[in-house]
N, CA, C and O atoms as a Maestro MAE file, in Angstrom:
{
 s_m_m2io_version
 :::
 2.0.0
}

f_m_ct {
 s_m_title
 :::
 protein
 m_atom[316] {
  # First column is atom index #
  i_m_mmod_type
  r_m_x_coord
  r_m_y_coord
  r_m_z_coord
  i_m_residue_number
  s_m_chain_name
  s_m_pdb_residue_name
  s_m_pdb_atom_name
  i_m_atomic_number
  :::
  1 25 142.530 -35.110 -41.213 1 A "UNK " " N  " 7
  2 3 142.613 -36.297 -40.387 1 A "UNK " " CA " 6
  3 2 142.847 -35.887 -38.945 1 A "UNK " " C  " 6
  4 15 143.375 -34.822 -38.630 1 A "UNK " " O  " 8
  5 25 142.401 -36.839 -38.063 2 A "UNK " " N  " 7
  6 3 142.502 -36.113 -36.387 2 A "UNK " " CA " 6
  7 2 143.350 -37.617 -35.893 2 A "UNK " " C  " 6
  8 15 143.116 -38.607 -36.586 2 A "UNK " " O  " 8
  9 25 143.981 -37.718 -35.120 3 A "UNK " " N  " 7
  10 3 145.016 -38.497 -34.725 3 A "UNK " " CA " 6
  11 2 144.315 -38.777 -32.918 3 A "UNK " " C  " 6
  12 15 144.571 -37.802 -32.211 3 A "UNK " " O  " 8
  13 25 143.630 -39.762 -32.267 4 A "UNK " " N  " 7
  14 3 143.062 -40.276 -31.326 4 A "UNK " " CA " 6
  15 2 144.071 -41.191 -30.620 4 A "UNK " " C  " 6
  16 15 144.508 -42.247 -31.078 4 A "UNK " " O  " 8
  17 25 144.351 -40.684 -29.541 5 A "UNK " " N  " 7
  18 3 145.935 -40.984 -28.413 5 A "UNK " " CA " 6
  19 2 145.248 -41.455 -27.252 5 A "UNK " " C  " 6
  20 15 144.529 -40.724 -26.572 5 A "UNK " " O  " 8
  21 25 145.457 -42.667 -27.013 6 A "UNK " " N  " 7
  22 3 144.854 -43.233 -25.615 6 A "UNK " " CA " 6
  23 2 146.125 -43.389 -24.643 6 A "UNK " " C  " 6
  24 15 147.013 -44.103 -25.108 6 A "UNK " " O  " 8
  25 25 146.287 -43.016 -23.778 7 A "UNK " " N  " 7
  26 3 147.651 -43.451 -23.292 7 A "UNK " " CA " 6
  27 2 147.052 -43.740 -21.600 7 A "UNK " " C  " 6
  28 15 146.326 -43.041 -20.893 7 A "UNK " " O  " 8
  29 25 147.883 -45.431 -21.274 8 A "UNK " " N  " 7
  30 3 147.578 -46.090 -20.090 8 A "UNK " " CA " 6
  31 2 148.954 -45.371 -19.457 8 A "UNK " " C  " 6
  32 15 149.853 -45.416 -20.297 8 A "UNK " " O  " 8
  33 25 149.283 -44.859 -18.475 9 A "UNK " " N  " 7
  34 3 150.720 -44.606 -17.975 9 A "UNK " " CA " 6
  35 2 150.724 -45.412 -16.813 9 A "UNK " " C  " 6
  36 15 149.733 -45.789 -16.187 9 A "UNK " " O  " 8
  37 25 152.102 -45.687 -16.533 10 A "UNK " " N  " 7
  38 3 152.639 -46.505 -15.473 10 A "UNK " " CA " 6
  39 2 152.082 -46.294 -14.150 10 A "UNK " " C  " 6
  40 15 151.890 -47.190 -13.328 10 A "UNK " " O  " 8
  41 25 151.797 -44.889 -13.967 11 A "UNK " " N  " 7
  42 3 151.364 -44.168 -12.570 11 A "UNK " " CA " 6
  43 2 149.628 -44.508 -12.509 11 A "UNK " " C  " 6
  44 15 149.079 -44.213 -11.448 11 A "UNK " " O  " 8
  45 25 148.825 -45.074 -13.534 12 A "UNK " " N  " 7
  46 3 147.657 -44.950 -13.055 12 A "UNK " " CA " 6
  47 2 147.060 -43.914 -13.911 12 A "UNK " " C  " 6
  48 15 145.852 -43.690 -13.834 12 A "UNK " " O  " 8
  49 25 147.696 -43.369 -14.591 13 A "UNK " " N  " 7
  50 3 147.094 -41.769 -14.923 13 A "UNK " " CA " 6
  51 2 146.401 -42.488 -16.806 13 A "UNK " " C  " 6
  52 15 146.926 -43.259 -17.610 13 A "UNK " " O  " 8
  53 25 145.425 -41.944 -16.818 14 A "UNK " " N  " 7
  54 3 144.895 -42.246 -18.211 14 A "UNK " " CA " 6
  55 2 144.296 -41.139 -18.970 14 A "UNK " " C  " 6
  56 15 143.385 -40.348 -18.728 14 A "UNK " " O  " 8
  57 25 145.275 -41.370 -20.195 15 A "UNK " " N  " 7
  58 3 144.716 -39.338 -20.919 15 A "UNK " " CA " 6
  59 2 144.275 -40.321 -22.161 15 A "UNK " " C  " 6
  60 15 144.656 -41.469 -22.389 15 A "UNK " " O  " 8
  61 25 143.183 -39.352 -23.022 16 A "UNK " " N  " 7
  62 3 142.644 -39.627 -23.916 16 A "UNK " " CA " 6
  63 2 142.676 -38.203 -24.923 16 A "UNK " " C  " 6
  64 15 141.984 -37.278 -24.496 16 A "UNK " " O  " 8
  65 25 143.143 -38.050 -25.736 17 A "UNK " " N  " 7
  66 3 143.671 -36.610 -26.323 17 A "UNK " " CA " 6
  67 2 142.836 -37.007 -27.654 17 A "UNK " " C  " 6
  68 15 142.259 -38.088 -27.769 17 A "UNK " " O  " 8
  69 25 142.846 -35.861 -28.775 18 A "UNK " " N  " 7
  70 3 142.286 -36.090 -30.044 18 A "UNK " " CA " 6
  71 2 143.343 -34.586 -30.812 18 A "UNK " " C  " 6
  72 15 143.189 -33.461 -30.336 18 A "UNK " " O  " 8
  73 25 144.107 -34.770 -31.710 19 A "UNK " " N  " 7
  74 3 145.266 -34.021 -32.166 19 A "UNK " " CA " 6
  75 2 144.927 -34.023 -33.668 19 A "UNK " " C  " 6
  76 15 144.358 -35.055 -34.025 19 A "UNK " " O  " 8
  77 25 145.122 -33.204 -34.528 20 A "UNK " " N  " 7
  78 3 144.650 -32.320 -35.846 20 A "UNK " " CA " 6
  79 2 146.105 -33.069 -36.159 20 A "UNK " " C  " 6
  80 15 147.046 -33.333 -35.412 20 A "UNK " " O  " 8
  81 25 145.909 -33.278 -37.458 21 A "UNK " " N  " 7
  82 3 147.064 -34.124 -38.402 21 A "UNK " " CA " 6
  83 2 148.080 -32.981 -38.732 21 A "UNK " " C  " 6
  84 15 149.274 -33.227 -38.561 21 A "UNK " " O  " 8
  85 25 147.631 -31.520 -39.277 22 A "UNK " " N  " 7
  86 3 148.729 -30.782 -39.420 22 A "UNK " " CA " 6
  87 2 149.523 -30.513 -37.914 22 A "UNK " " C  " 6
  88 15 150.672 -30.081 -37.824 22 A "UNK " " O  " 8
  89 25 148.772 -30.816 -36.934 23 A "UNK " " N  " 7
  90 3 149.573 -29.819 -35.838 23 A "UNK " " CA " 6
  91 2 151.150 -31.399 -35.409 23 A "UNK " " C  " 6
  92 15 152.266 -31.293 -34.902 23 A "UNK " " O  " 8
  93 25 150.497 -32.424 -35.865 24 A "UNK " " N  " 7
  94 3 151.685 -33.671 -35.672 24 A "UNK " " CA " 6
  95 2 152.432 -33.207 -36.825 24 A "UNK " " C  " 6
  96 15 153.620 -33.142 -36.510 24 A "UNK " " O  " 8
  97 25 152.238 -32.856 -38.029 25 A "UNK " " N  " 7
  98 3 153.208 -32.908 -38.769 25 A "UNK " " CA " 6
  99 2 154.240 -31.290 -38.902 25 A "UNK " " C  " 6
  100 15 155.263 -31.016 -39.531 25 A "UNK " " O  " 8
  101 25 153.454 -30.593 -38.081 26 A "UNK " " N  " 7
  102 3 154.160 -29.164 -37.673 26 A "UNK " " CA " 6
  103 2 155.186 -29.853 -36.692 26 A "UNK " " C  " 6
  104 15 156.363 -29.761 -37.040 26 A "UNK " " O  " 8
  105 25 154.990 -30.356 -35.821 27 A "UNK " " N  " 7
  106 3 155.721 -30.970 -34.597 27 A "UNK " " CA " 6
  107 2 156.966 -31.552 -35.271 27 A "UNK " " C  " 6
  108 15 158.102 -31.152 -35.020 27 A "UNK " " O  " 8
  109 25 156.648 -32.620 -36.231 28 A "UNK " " N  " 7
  110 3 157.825 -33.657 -37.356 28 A "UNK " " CA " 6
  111 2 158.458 -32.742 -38.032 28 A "UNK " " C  " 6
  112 15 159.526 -33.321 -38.230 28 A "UNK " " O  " 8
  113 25 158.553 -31.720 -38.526 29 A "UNK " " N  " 7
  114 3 158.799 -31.000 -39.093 29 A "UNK " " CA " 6
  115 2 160.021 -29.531 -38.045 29 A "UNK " " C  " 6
  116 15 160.501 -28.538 -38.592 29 A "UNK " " O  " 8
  117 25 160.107 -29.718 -37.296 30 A "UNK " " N  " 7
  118 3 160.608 -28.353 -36.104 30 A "UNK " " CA " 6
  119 2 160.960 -29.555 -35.058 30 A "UNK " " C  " 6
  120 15 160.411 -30.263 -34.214 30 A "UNK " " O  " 8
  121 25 162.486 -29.281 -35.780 31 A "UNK " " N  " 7
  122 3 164.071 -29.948 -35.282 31 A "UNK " " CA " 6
  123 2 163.437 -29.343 -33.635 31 A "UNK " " C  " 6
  124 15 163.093 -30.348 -33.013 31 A "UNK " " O  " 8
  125 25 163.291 -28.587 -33.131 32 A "UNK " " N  " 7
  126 3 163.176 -28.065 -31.421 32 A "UNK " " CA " 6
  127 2 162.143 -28.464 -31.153 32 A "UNK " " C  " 6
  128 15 162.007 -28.871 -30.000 32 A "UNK " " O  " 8
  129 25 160.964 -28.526 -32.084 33 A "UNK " " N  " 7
  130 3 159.683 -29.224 -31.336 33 A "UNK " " CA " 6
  131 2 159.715 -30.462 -31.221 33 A "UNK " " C  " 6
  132 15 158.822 -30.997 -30.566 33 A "UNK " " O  " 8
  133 25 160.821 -31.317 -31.865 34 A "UNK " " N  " 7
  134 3 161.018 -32.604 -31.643 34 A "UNK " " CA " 6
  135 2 161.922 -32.961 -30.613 34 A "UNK " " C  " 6
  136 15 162.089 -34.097 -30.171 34 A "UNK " " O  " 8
  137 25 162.470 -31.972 -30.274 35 A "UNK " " N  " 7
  138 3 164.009 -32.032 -29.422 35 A "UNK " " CA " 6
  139 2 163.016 -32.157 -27.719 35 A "UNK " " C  " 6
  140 15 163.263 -32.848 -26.730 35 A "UNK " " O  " 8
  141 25 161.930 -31.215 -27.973 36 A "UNK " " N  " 7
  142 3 160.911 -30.897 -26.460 36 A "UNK " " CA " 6
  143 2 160.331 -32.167 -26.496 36 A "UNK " " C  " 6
  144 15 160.727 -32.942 -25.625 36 A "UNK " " O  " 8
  145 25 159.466 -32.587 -27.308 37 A "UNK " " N  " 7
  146 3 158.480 -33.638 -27.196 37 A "UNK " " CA " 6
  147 2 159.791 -34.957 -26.860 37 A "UNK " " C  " 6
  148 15 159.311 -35.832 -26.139 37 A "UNK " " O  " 8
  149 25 161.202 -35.216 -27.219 38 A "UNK " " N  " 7
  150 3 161.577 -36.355 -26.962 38 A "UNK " " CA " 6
  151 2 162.143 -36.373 -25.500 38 A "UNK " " C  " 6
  152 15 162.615 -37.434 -25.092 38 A "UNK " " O  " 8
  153 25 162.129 -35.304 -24.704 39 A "UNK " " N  " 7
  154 3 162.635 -34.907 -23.590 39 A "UNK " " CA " 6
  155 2 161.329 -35.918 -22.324 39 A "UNK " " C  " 6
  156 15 161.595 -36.378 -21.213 39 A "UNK " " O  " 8
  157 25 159.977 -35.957 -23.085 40 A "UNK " " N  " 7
  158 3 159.025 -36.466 -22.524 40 A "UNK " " CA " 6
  159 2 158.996 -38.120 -22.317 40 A "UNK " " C  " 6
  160 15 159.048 -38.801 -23.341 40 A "UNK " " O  " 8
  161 25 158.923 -38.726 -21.142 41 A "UNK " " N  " 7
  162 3 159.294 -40.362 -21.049 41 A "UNK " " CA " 6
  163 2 157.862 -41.104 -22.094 41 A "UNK " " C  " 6
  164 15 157.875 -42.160 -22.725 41 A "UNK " " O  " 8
  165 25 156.826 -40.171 -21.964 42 A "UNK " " N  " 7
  166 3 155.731 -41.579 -22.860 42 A "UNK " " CA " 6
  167 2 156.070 -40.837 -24.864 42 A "UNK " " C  " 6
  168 15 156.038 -41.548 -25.869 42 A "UNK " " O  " 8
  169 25 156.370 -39.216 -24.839 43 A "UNK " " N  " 7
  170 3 155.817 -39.079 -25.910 43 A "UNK " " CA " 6
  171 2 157.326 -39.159 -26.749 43 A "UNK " " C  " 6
  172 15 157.475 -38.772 -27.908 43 A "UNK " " O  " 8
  173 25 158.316 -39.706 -25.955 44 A "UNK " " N  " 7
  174 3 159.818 -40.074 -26.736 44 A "UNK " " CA " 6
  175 2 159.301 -41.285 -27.702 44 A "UNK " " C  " 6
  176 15 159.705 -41.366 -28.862 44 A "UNK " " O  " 8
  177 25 158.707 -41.887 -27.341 45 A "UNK " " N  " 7
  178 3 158.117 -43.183 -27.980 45 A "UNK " " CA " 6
  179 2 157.463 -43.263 -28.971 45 A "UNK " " C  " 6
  180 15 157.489 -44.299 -29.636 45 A "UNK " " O  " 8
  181 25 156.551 -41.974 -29.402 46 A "UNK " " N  " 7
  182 3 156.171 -42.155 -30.426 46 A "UNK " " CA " 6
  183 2 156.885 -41.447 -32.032 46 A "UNK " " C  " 6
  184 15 156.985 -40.232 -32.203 46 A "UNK " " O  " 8
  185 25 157.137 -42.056 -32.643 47 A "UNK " " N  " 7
  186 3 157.014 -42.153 -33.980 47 A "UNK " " CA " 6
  187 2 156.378 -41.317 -35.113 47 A "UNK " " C  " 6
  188 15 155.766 -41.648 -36.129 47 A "UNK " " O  " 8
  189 25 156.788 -39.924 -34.509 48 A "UNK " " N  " 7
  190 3 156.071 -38.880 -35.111 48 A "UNK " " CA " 6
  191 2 156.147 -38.567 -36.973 48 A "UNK " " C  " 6
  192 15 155.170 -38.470 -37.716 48 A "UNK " " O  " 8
  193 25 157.428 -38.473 -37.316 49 A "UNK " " N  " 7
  194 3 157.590 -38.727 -38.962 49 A "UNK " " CA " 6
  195 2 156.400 -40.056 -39.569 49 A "UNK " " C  " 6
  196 15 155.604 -39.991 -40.506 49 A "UNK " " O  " 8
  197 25 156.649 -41.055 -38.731 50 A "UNK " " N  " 7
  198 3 156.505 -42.087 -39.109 50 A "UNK " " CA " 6
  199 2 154.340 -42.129 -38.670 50 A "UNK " " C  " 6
  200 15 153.605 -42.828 -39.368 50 A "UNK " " O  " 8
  201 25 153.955 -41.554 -37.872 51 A "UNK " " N  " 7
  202 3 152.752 -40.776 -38.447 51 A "UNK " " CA " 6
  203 2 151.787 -39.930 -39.069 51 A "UNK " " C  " 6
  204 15 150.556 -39.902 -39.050 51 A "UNK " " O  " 8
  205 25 153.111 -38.907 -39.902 52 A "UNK " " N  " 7
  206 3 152.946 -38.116 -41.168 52 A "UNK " " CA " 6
  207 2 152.660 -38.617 -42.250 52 A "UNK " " C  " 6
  208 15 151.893 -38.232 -43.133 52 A "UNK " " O  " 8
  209 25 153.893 -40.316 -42.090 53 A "UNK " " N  " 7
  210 3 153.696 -40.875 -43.316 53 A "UNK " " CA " 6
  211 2 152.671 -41.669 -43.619 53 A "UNK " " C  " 6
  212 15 152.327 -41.706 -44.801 53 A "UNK " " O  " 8
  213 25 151.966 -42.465 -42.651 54 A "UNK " " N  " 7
  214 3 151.079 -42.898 -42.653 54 A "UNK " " CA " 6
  215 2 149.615 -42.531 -43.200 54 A "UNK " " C  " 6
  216 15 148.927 -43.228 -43.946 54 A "UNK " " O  " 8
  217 25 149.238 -41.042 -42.556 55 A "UNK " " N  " 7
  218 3 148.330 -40.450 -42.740 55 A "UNK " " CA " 6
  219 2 148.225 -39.842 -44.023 55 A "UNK " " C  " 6
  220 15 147.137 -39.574 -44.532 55 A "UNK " " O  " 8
  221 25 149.476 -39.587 -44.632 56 A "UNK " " N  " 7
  222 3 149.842 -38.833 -46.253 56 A "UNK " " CA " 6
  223 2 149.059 -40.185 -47.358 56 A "UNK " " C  " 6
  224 15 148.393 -40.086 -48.388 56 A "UNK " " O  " 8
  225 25 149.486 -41.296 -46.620 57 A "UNK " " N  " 7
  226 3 149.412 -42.427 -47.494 57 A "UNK " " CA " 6
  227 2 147.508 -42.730 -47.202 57 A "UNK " " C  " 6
  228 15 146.752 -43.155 -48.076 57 A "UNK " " O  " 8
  229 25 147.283 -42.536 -46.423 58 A "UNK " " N  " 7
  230 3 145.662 -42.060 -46.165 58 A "UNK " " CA " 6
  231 2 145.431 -43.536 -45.266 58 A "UNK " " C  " 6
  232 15 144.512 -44.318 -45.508 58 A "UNK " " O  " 8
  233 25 146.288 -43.705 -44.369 59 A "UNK " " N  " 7
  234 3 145.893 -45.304 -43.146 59 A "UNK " " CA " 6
  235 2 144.568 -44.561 -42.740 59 A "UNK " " C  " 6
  236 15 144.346 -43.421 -43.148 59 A "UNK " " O  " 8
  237 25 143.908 -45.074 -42.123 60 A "UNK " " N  " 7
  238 3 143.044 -44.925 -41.078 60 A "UNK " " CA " 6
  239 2 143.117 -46.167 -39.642 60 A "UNK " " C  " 6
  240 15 143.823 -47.131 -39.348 60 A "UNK " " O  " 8
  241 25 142.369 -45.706 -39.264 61 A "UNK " " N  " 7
  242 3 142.023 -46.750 -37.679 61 A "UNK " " CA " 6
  243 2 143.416 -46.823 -37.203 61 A "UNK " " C  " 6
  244 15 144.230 -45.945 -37.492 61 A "UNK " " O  " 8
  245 25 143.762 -48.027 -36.354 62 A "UNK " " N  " 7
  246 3 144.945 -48.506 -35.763 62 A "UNK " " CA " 6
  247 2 145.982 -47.998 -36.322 62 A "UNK " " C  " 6
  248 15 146.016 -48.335 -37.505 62 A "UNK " " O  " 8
  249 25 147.090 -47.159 -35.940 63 A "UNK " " N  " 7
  250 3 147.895 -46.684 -36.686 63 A "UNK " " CA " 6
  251 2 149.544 -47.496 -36.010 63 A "UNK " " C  " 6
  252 15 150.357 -48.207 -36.600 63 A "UNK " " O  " 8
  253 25 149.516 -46.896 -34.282 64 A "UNK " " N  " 7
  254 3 150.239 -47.623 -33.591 64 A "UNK " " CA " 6
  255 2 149.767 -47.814 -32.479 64 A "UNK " " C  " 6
  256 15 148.814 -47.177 -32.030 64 A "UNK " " O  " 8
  257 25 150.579 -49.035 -31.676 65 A "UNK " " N  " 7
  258 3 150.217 -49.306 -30.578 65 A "UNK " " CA " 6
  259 2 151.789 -49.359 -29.810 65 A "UNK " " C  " 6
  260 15 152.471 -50.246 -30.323 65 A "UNK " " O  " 8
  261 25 152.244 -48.887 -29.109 66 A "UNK " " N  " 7
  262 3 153.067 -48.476 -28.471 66 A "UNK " " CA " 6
  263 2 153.353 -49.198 -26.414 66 A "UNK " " C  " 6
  264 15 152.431 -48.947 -25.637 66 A "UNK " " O  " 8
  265 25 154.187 -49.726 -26.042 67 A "UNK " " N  " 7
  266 3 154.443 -50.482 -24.775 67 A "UNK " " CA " 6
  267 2 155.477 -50.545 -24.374 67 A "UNK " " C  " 6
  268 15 155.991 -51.658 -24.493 67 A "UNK " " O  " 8
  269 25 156.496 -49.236 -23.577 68 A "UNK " " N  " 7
  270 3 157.285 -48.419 -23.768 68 A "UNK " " CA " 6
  271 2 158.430 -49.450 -22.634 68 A "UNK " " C  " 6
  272 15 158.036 -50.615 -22.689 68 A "UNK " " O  " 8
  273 25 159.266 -49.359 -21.993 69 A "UNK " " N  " 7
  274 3 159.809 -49.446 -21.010 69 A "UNK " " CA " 6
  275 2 159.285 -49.438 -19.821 69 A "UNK " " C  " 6
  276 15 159.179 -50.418 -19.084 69 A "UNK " " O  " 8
  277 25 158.987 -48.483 -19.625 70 A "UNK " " N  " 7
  278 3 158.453 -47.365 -18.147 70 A "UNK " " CA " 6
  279 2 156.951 -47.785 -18.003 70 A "UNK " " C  " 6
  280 15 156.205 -47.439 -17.087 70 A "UNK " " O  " 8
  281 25 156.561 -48.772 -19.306 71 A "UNK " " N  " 7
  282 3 155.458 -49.864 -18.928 71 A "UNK " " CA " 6
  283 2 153.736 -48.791 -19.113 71 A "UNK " " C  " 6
  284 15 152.716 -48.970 -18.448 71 A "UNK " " O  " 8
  285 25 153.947 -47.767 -20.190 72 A "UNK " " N  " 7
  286 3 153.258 -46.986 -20.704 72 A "UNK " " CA " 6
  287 2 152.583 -47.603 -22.197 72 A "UNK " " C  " 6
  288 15 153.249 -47.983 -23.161 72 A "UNK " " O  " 8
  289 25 151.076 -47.588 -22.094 73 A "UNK " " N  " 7
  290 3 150.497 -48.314 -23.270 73 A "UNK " " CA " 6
  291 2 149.721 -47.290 -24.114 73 A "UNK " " C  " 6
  292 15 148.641 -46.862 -23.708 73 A "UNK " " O  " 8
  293 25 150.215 -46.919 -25.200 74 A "UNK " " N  " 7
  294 3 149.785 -45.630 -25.814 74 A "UNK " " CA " 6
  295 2 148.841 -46.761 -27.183 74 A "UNK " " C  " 6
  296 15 149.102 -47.961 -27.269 74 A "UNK " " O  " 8
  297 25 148.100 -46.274 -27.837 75 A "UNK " " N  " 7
  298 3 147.265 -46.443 -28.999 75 A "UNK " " CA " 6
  299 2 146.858 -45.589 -29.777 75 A "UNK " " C  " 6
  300 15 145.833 -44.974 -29.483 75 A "UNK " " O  " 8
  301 25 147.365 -45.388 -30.662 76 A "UNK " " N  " 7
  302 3 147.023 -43.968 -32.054 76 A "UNK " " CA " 6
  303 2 146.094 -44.382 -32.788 76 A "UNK " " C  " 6
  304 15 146.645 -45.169 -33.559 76 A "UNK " " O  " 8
  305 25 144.993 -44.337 -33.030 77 A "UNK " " N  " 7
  306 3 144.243 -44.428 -34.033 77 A "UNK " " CA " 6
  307 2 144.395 -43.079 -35.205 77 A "UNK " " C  " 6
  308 15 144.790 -42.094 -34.580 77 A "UNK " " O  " 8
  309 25 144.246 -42.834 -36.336 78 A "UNK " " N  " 7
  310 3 143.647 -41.768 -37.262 78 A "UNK " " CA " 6
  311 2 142.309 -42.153 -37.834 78 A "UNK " " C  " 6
  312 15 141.926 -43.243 -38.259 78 A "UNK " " O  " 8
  313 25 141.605 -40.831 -37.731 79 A "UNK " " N  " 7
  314 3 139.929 -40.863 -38.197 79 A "UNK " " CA " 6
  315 2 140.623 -40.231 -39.285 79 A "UNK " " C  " 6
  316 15 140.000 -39.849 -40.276 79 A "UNK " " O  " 8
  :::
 }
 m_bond[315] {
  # First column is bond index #
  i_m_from
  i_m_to
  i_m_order
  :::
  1 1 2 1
  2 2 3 1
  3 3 4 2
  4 3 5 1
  5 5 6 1
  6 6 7 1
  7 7 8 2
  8 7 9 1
  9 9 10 1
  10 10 11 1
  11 11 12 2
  12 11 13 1
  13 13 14 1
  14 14 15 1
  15 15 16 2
  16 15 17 1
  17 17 18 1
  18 18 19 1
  19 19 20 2
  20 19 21 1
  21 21 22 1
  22 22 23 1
  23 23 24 2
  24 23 25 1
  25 25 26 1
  26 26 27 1
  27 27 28 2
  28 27 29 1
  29 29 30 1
  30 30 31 1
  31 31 32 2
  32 31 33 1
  33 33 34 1
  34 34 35 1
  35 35 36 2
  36 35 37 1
  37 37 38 1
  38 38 39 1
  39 39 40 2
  40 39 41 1
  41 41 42 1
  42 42 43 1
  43 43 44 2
  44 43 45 1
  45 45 46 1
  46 46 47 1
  47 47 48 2
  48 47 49 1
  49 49 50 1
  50 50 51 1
  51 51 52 2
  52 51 53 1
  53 53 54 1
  54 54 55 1
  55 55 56 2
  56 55 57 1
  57 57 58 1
  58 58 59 1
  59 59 60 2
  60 59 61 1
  61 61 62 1
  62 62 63 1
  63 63 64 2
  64 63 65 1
  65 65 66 1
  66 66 67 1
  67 67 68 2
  68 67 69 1
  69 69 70 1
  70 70 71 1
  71 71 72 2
  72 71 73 1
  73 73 74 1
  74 74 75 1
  75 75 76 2
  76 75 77 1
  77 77 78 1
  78 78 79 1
  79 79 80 2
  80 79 81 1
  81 81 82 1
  82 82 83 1
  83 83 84 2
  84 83 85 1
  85 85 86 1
  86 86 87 1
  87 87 88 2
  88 87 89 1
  89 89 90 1
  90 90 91 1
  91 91 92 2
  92 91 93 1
  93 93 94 1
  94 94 95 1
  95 95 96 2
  96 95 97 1
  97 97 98 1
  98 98 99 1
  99 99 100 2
  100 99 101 1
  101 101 102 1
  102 102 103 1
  103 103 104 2
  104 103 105 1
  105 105 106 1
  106 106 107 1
  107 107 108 2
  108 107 109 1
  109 109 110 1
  110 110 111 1
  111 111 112 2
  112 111 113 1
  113 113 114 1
  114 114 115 1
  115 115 116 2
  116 115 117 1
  117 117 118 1
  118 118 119 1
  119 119 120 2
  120 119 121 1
  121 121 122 1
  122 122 123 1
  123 123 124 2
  124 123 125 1
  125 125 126 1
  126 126 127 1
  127 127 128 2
  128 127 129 1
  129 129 130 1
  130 130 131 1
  131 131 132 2
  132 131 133 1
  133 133 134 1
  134 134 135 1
  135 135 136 2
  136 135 137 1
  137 137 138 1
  138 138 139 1
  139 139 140 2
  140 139 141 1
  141 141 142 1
  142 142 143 1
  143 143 144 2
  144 143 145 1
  145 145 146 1
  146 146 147 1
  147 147 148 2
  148 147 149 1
  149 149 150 1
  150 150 151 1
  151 151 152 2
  152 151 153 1
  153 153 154 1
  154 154 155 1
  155 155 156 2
  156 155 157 1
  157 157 158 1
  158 158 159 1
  159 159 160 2
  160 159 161 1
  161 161 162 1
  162 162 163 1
  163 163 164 2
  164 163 165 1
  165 165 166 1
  166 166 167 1
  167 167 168 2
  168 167 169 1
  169 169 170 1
  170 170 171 1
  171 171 172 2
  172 171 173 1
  173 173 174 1
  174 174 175 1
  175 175 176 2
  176 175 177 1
  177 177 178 1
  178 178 179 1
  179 179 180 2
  180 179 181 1
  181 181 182 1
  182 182 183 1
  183 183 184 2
  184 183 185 1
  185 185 186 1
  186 186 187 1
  187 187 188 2
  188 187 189 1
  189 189 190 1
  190 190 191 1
  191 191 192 2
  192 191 193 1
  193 193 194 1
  194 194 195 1
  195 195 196 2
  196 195 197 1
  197 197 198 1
  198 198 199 1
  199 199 200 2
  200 199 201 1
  201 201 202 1
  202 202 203 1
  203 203 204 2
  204 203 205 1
  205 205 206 1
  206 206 207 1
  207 207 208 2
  208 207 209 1
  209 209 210 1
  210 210 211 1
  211 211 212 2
  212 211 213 1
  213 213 214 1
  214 214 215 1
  215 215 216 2
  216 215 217 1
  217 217 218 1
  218 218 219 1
  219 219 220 2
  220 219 221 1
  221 221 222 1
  222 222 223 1
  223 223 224 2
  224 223 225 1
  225 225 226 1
  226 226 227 1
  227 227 228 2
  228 227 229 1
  229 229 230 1
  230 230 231 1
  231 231 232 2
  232 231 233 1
  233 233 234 1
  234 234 235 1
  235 235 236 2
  236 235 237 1
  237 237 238 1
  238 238 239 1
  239 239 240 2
  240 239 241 1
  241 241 242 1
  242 242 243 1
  243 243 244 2
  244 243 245 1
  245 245 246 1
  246 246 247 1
  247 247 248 2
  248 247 249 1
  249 249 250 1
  250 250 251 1
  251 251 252 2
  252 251 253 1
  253 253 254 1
  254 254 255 1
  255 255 256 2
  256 255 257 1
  257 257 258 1
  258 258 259 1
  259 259 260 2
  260 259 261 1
  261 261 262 1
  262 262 263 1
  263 263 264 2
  264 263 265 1
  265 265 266 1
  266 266 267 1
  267 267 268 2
  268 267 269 1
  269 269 270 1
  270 270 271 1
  271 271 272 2
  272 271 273 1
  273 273 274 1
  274 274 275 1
  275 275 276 2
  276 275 277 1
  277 277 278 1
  278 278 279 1
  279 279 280 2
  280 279 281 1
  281 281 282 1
  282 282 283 1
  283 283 284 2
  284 283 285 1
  285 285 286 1
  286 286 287 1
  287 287 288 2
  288 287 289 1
  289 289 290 1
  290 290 291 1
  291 291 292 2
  292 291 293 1
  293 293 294 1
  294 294 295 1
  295 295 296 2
  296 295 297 1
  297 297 298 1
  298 298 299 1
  299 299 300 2
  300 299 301 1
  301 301 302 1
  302 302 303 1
  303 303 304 2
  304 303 305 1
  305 305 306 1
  306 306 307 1
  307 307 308 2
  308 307 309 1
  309 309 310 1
  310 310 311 1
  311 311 312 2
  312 311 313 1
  313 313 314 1
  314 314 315 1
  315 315 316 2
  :::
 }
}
């Protein structure tokens, strides 16, 4: 499964990423790789366990949609 990250950020800035399902659940998995990624203001927000589980359970499409504080609009799809 590949995990498709649209993220609108507050500043104007717009990333469009495409992420391999083991490398999120390597991340969920490594207490320090979670400790780095929550240090980040858009990627504290996401719900990383909670897209392991999803994908285990075999979701596809829309997974989350995310609209943070700091006024950041993220969208996860899984293919």
């Amino acid at each position: 499964m590949l995990y498709k990250v649209k993220i609108d950020g507050s500043r104007g800035d717009k990333v469009k990423i495409t992420v391999p399902f083991e490398a999120v659940k390597l991340v969920s998995e490594n207490e320090k790789a979670m400790e780095a990624f929550t240090k980040n203001r858009i990627m504290k927000a996401i719900d990383f366990p909670e897209l392991v589980r999803l994908a285990e359970e075999g979701k596809t499409g829309e997974l989350a949609v995310i609209d943070t504080e700091t006024n950041e609009h993220i969208v996860i799809e899984g293919e």
